[in-house]
MITI-152730 format. One record per residue (C-alpha): residue number from 0; x, y, z. Coordinates in nm, 2 decimals, always signed. Example, Ala and Ser with C-alpha at 12.3 -4.5 7.8 and 13.67 -1.06 7.14 Angstrom:
MITI-152730
0  +1.23  -0.45  +0.78 $
1  +1.37  -0.11  +0.71 $
END
This chain:
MITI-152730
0  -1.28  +2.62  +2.72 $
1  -0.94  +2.76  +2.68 $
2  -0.92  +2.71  +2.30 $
3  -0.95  +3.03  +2.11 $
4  -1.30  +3.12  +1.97 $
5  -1.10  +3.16  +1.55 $
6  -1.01  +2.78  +1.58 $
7  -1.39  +2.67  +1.65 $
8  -1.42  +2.70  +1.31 $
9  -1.78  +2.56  +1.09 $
10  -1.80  +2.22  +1.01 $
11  -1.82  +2.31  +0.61 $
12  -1.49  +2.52  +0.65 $
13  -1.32  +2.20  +0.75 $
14  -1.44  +2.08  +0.39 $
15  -1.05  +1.91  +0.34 $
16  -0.97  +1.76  +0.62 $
17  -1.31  +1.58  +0.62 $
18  -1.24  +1.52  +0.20 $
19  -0.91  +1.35  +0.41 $
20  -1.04  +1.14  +0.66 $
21  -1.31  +1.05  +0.44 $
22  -1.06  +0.88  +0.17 $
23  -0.85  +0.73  +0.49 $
24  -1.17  +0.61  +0.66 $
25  -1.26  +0.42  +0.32 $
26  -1.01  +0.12  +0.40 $
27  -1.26  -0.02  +0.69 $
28  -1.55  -0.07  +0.45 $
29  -1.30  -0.41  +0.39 $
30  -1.33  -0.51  +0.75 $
31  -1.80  -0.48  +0.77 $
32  -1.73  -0.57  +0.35 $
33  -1.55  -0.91  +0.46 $
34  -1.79  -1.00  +0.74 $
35  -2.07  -0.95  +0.56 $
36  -2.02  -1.13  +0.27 $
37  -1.96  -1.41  +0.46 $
38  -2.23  -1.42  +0.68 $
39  -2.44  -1.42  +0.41 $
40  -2.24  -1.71  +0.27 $
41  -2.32  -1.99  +0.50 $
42  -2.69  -1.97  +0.39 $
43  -2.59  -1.98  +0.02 $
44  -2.58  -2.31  -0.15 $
45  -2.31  -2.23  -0.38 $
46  -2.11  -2.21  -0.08 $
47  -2.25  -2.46  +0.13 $
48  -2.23  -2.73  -0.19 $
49  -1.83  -2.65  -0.14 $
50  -1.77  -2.63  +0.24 $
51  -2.06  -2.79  +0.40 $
52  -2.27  -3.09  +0.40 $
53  -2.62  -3.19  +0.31 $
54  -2.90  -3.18  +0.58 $
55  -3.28  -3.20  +0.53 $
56  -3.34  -3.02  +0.88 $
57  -3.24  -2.68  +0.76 $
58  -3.44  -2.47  +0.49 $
59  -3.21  -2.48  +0.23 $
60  -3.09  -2.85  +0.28 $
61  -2.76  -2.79  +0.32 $
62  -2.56  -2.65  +0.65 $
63  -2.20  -2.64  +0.74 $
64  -2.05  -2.86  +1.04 $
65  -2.01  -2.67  +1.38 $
66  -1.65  -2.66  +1.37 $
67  -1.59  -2.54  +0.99 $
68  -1.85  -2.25  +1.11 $
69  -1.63  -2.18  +1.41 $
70  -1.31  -2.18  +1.20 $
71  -1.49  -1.98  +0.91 $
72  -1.57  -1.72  +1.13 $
73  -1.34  -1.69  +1.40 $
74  -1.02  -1.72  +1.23 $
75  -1.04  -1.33  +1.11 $
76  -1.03  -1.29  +1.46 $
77  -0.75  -1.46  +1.49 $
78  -0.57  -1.24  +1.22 $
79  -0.70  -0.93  +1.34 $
80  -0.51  -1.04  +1.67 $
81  -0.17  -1.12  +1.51 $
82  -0.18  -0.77  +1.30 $
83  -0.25  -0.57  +1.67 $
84  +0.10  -0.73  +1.77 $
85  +0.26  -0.58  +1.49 $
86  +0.11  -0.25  +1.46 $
87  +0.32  -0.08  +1.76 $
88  +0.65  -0.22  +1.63 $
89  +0.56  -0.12  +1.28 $
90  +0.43  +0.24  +1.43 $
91  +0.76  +0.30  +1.62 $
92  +0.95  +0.37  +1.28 $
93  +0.68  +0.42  +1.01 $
94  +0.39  +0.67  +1.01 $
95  +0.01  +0.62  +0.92 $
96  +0.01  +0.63  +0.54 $
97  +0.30  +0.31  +0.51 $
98  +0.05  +0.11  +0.73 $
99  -0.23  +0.16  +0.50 $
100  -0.02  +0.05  +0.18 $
101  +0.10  -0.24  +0.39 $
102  -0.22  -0.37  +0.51 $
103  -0.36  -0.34  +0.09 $
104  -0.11  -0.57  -0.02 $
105  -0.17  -0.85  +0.24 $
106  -0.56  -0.78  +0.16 $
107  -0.48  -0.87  -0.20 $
108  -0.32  -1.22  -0.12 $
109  -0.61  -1.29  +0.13 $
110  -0.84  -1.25  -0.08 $
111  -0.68  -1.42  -0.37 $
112  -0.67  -1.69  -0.16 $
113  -0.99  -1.68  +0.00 $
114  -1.17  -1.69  -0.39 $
115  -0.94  -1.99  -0.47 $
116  -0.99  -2.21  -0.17 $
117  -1.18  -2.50  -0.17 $
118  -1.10  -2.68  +0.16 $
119  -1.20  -2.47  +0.49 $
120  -0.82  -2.50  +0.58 $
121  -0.74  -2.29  +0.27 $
122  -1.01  -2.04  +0.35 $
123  -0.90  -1.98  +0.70 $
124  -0.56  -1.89  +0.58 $
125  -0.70  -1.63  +0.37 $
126  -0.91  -1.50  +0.65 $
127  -0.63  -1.49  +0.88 $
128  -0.45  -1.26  +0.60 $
129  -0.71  -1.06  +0.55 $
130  -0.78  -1.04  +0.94 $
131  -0.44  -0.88  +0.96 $
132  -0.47  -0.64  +0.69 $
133  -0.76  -0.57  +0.89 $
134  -0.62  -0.50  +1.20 $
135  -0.38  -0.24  +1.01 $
136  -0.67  -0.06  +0.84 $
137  -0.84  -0.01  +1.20 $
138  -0.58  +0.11  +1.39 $
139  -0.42  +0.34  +1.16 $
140  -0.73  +0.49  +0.99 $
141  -0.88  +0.57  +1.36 $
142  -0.58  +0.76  +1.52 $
143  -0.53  +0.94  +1.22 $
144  -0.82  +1.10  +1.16 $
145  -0.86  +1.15  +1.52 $
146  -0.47  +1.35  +1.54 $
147  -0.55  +1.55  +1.24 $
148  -0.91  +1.69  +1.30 $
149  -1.01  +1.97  +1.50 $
150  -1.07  +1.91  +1.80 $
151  -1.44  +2.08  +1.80 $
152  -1.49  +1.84  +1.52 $
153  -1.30  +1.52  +1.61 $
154  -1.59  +1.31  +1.68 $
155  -1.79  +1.42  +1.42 $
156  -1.52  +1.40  +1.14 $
157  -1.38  +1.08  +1.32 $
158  -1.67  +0.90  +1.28 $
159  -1.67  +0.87  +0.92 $
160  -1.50  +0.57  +1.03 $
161  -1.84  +0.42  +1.11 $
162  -2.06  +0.51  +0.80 $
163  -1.76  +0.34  +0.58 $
164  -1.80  +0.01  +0.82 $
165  -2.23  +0.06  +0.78 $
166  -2.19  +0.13  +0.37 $
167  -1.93  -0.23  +0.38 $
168  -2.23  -0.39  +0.57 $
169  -2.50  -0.30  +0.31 $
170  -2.27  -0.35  -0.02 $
171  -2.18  -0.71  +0.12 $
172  -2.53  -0.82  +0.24 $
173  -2.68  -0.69  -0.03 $
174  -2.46  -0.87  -0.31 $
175  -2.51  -1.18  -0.10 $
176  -2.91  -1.15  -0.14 $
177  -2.82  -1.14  -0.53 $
178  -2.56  -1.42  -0.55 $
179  -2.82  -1.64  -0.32 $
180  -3.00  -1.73  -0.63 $
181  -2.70  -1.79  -0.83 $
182  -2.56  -2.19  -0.88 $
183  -2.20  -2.31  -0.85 $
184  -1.88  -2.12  -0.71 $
185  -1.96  -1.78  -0.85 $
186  -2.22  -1.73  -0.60 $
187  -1.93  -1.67  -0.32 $
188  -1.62  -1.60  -0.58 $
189  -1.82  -1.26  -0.70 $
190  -1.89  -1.08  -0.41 $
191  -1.56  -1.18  -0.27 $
192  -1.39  -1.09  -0.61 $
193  -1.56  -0.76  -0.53 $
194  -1.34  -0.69  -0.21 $
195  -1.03  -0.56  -0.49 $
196  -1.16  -0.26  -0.50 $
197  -1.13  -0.12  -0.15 $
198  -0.76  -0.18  -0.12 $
199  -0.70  -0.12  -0.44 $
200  -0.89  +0.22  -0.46 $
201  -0.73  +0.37  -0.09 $
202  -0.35  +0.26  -0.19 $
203  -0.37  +0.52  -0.46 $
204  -0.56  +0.80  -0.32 $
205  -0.38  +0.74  -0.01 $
206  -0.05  +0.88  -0.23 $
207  -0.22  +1.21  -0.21 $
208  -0.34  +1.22  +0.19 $
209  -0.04  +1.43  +0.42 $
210  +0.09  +1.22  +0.74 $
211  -0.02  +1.29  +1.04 $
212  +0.14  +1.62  +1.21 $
213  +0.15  +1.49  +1.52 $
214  +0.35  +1.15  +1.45 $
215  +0.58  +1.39  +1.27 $
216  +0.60  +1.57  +1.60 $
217  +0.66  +1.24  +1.77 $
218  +0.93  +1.16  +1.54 $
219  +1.11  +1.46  +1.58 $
220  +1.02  +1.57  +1.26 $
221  +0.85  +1.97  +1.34 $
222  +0.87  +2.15  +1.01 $
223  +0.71  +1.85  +0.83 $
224  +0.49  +1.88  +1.09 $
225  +0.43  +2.17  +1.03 $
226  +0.38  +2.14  +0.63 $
227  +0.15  +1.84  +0.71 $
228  -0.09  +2.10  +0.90 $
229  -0.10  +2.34  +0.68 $
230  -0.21  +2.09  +0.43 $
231  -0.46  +1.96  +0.62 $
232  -0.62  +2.29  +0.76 $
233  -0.58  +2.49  +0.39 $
234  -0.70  +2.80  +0.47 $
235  -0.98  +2.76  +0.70 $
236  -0.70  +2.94  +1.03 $
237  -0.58  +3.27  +0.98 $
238  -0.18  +3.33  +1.10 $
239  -0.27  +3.33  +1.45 $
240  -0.49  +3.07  +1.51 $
241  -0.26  +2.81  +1.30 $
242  +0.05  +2.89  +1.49 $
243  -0.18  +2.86  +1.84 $
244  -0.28  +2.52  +1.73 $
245  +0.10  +2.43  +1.60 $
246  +0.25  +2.55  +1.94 $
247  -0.03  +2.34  +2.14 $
248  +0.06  +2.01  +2.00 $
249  +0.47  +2.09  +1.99 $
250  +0.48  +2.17  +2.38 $
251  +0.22  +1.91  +2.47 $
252  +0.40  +1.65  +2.30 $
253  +0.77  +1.79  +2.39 $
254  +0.63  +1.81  +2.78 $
255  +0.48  +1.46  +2.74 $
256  +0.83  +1.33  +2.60 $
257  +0.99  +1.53  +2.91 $
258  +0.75  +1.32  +3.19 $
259  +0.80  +0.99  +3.01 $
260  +1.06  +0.76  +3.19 $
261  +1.09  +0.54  +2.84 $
262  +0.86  +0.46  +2.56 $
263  +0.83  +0.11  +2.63 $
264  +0.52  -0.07  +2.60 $
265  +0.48  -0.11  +2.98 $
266  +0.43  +0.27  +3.00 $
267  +0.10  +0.23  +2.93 $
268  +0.03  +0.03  +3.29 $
269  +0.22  +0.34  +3.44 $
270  +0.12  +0.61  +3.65 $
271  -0.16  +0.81  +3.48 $
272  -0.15  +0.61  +3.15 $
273  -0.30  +0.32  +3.35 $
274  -0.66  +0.50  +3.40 $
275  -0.63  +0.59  +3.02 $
276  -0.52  +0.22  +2.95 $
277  -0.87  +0.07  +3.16 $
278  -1.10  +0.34  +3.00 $
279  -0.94  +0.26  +2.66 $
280  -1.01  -0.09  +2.67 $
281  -1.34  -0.06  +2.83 $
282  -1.45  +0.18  +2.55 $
283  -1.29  -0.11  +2.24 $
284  -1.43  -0.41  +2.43 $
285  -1.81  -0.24  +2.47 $
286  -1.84  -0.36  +2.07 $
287  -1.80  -0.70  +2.19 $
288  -2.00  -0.72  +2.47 $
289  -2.29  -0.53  +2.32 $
290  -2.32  -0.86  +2.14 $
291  -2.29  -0.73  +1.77 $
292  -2.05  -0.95  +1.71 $
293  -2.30  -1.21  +1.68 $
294  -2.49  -1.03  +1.40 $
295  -2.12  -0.95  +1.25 $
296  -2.04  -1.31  +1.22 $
297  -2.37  -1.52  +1.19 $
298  -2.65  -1.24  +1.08 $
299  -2.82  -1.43  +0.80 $
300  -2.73  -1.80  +0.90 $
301  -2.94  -1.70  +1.27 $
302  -3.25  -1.50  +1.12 $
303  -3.25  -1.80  +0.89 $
304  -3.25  -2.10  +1.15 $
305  -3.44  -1.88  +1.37 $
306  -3.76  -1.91  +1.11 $
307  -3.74  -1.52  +0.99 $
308  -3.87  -1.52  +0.63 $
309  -3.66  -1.42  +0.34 $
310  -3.30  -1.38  +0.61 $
311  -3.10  -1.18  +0.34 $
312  -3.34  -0.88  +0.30 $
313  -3.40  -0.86  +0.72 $
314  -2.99  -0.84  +0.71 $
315  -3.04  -0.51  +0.49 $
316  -3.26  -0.38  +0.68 $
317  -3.07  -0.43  +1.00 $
318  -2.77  -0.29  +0.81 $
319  -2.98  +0.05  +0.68 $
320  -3.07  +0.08  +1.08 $
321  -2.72  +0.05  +1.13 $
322  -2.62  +0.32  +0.87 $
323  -2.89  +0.56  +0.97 $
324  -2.80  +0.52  +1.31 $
325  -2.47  +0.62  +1.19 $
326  -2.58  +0.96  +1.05 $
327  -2.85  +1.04  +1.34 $
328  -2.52  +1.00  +1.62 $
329  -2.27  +1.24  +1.41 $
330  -2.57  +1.50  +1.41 $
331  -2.63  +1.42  +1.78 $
332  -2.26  +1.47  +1.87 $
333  -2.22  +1.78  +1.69 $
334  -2.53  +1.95  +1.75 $
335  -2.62  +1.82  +2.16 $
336  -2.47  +1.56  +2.34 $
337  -2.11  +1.48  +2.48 $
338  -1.93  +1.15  +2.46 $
339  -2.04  +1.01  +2.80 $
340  -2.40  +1.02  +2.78 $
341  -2.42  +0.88  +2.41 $
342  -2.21  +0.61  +2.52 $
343  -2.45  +0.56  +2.83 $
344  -2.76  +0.54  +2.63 $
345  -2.66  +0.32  +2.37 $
346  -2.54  +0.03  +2.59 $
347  -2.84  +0.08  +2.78 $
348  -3.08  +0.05  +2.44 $
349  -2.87  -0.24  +2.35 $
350  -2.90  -0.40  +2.66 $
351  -3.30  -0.35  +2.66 $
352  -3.29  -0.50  +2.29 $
353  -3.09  -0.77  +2.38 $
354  -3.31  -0.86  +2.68 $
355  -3.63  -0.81  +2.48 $
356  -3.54  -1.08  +2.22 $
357  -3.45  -1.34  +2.47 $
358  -3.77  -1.28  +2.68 $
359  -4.00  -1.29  +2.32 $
360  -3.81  -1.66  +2.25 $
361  -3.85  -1.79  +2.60 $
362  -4.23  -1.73  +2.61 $
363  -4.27  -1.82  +2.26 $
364  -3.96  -2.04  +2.12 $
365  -3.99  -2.12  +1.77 $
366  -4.34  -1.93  +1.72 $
367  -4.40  -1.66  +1.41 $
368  -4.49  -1.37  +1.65 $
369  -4.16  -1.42  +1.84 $
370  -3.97  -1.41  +1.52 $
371  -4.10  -1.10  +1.43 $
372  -4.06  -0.98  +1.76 $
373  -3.64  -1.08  +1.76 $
374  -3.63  -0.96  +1.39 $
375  -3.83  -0.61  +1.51 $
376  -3.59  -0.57  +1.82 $
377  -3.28  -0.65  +1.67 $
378  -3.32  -0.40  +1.39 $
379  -3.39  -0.14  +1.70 $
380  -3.08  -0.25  +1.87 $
381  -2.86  -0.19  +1.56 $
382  -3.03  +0.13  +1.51 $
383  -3.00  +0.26  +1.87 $
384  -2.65  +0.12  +1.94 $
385  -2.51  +0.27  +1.61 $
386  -2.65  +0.61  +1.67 $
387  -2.54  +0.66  +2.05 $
388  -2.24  +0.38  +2.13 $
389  -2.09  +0.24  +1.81 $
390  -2.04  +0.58  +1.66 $
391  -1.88  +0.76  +1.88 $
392  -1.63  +0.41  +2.05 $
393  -1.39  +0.45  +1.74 $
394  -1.30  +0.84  +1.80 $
395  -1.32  +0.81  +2.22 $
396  -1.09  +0.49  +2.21 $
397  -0.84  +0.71  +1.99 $
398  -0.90  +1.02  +2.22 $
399  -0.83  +0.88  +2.57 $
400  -0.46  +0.78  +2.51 $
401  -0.14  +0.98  +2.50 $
402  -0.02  +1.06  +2.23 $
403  +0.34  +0.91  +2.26 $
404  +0.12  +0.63  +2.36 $
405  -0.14  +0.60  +2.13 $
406  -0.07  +0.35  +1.93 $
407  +0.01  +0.09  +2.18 $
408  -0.26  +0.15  +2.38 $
409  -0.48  +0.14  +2.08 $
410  -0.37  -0.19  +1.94 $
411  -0.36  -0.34  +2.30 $
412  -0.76  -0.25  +2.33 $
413  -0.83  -0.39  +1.98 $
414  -0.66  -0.68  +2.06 $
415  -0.83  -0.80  +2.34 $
416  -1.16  -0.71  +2.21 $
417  -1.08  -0.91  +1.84 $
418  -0.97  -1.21  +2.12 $
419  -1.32  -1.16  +2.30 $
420  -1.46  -1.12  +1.90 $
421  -1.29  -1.45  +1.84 $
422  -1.41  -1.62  +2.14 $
423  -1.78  -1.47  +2.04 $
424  -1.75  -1.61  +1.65 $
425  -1.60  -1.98  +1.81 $
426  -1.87  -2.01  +2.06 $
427  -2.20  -1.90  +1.90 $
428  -2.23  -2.17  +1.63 $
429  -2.25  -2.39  +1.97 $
430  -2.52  -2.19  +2.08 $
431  -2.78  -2.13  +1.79 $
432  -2.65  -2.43  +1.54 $
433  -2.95  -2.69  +1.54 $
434  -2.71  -2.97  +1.53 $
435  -2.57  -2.87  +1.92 $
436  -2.72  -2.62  +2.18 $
437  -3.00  -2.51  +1.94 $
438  -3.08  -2.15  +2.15 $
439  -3.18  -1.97  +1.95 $
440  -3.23  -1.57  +2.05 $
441  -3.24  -1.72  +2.44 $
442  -2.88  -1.67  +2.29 $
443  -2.92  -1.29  +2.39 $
444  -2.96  -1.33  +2.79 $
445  -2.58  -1.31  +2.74 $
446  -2.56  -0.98  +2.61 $
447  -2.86  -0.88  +2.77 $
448  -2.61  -0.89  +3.12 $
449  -2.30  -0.81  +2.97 $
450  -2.49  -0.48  +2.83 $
451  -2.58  -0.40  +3.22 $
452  -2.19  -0.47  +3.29 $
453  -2.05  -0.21  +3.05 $
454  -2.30  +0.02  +3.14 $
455  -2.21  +0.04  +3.52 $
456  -1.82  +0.05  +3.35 $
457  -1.90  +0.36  +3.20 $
458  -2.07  +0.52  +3.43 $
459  -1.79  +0.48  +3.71 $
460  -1.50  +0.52  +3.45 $
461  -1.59  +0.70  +3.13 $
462  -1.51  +1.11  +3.12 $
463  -1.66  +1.38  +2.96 $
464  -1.38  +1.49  +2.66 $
465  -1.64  +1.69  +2.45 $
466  -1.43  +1.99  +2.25 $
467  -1.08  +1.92  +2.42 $
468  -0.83  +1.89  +2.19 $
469  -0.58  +1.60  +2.27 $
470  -0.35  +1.81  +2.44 $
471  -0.64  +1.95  +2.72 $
472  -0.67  +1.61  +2.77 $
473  -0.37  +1.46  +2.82 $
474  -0.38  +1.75  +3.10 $
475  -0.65  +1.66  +3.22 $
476  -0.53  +1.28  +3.31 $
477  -0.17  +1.43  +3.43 $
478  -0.29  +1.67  +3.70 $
479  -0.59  +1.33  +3.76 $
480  -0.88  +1.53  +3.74 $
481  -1.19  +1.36  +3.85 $
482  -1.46  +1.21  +3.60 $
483  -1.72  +1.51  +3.79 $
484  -1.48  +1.76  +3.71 $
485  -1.40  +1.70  +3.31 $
486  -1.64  +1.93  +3.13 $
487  -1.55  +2.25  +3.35 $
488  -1.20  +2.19  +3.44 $
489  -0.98  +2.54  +3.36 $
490  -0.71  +2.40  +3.12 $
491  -0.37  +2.60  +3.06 $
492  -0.25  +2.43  +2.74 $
493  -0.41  +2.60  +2.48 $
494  -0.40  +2.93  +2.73 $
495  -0.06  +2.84  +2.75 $
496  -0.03  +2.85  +2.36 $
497  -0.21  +3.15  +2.28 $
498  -0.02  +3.35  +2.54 $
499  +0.32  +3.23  +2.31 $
500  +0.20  +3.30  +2.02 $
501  +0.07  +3.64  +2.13 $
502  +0.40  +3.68  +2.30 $
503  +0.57  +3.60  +1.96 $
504  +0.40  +3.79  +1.75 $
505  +0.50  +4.09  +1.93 $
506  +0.85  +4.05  +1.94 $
507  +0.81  +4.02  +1.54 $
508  +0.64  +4.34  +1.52 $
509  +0.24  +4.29  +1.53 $
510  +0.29  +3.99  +1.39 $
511  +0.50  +3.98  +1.13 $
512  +0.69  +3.68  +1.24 $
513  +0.39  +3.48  +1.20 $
514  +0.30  +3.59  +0.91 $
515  +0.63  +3.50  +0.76 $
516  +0.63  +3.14  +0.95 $
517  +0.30  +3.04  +0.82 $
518  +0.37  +3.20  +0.45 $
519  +0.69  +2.97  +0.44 $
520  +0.48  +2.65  +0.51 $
521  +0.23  +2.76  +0.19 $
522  +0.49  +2.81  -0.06 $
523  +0.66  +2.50  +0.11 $
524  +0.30  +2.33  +0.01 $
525  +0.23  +2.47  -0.30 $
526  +0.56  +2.38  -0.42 $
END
């Protein structure tokens, strides 16, 4: 690797910019928060006594009618999709941090309206807001702690993303297995009441976070840039190594302004950025087709109908398998594998899981054993997919675009996987609802073949972008490198930057000039 050995730095050196991304990360616990809170609602009869019906058939005598569960659960979707259009007009003029405080105040009157309702039309409005606050928190929170961390570390650090979304999962299902005894409205108003506290908790710590240097770059904007760098790396780079870093994302981003014909959304169909647009998308929609959408939206409602007993405490579980898989993949990462083998072997775990539940149900529909079976598979499959694909798909889809493009191509990718999310939430109830298609977990022969699908994607498609920082790899796609040739490919870039910086340094006298550059940007900081 062409980076310098001083800016491989230890993970515990880096102890701010994770503190950072941490507190930046913390707005997607609302997203996992949301869904499950309200997958857990439609088997709780506070709920249901609101926005369903009565029905001996099921085991809590209540159930909701196909269509209210399609809206109930899809229409987040639906938000999600309208806040990806407006996240690359709102990105060409304002940077991370005023997308975070945006998205917060639309979560508050979402869910203000959402604990009010009491007509499913109401609801879905309130989902739809809170779908686009959503949409805001995911594409903002991704790119900008994958453009502010080291690049040795970006994966790792990135994908605190993912143990915010696991801790969301376990807060809501577990509030919903206490609120399932309770009677009346407060069984559903609680936990949802509950959801203040994200938003309300990152718009103020948010206040104290820098932008990202390299939207400051973007913008034109290099000594705040510069500032916002020093912030974020304290004092874990000496002179040197902080100026090498600086320089590497100014001429990357100044040479990727220079080959750009405009920066209009069609660029990212053009040339080069059209490889990084397929892989982008393929790497977003992989979520959906691994078929945890299905858990996402219906979790407890299908262990339930499915004959699982006690539905809320199996949804822990499969949301601790979830959270330690978490942990296990930013160990794994680190410590041994690269991006496209995780990837590889977490579709394919899903895709076993997937196929081993539908096979248990079709030789044994309905029957204790093949309950246990789905419930014991399923719980793998979260386990296994988190730990090896769901980990690492928020960092590598914020990785593989340019960065003049990043946002765009980001927001594109989201949005068509949120339209395939909403598609998955409409359809299911269809599926495994007892009063249509009543499938059941023959439900996962879907995903069972869409899982082979992405897998044969990634193979052909997916490069290796272990320890390049983003400017190496836009490189890499300019001068189309093939997928064989990623890990060893002889970048200049951060050559190229060292060999300034040297160059510099010496025409200030050993150094001096760099000294006197980086100890303007700390009293520019400290004051």
């Amino acid at each position: 690797m062409a980076i310098s050995a001083e800016r491989n730095t230890h993970l515990l050196a880096n102890w701010k910019v994770i503190l950072i991304c941490m507190t930046m990360s913390l707005a997607v616990c609302q997203w996992s928060f949301d869904n499950a809170t309200m997958a857990g609602f439609q088997a709780i009869v506070g709920f249901l006594e609101v926005f369903g019906h009565r029905d001996p058939s099921t085991p809590t005598g209540w159930n909701l009618d196909t269509r209210d569960q399609q809206l109930i659960a899809s229409t987040l979707n639906i938000g999600i999709i309208l806040g990806q259009c407006l996240t690359g007009v709102f990105a060409t003029v304002f940077g991370r941090r005023p997308a975070i405080w945006l998205a917060s105040c639309i979560a508050f009157v979402g869910i203000g309206i959402q604990i009010g309702a009491t007509s499913v039309s109401v609801l879905c409005v309130g989902r739809v807001l809170v779908g686009m606050s959503n949409a805001f928190f995911f594409t903002f929170t991704n790119i900008y702690c994958v453009e502010t961390t080291p690049a040795h570390l970006r994966a790792v650090i990135s994908s605190l993303f993912a143990v915010w979304v696991g801790i969301g999962a376990i807060i809501g299902t577990t509030l919903d297995n206490y609120a399932s005894t309770w009677s009346g409205k407060q069984a559903y108003q609680t936990p949802l009441a509950a959801l203040y506290a994200i938003p309300a908790v990152v718009s103020v710590l948010v206040v104290f976070i820098p932008e990202s240097p390299r939207w400051l770059l973007v913008q034109n904007r290099p000594a705040e840039a510069e500032v916002a760098l020093k912030q974020l790396r304290g004092t874990t780079l000496g002179a040197e190594a902080f100026a090498e870093e600086l320089t590497e994302m100014t001429t990357g981003i100044e040479e990727e302004k220079a080959l750009a014909r405009s920066a209009a959304f069609w660029d990212i169909f053009k040339g080069t950025d059209l490889r990084r647009t397929i892989i982008t998308i393929g790497v977003v929609l992989s979520r959906s087709a691994s078929g945890v959408n299905v858990f996402v939206g219906y979790m407890t409602y299908y262990f339930q109908i499915a004959g699982i007993d006690d539905p809320f405490k199996v949804s822990i579980y499969y949301c601790v398998a979830s959270l330690v898989g978490v942990f296990l993949g930013m160990y794994l990462m680190y410590k041994h594998f690269g991006r496209r083998s995780m990837m590889l072997t977490g579709t394919a775990a899903a895709g076993l899981s997937m196929f081993g539940a539908a096979l248990a149900d079709t030789i044994k529909p309905g029957s204790p054993e093949s309950a246990k079976t789905m419930a014991g598979l399923v719980i793998v499959q979260a386990f296994m997919y988190s730990t090896f694909a769901v980990t690492l798909s928020w960092p590598l889809s914020s990785e593989i675009p340019s960065s003049r493009l990043r946002v765009l191509t980001v927001s594109l990718a989201q949005g068509i996987d949120s339209f395939f999310a909403w598609l998955i939430a409409f359809c299911t109830p269809y599926f495994i609802n007892s009063t249509a298609l009543n499938w059941g977990f023959k439900y996962m022969w879907i995903w069972a073949v869409s899982n082979a699908i992405t897998f044969v994607f990634f193979y052909i498609m997916l490069p290796e972008v272990k320890g390049r920082s983003l400017e190496e790899i836009d490189e890499l796609f300019q001068k189309r490198v093939s997928i064989g040739d990623f890990p060893h490919y002889e970048c200049v870039t951060s050559t190229r930057a060292h060999d300034l910086v040297v160059q510099e340094a010496m025409q200030g006298n050993d150094g001096t000039k760099i000294h006197v550059q980086v100890e303007s940007v700390e009293k520019a900081v400290d004051g």
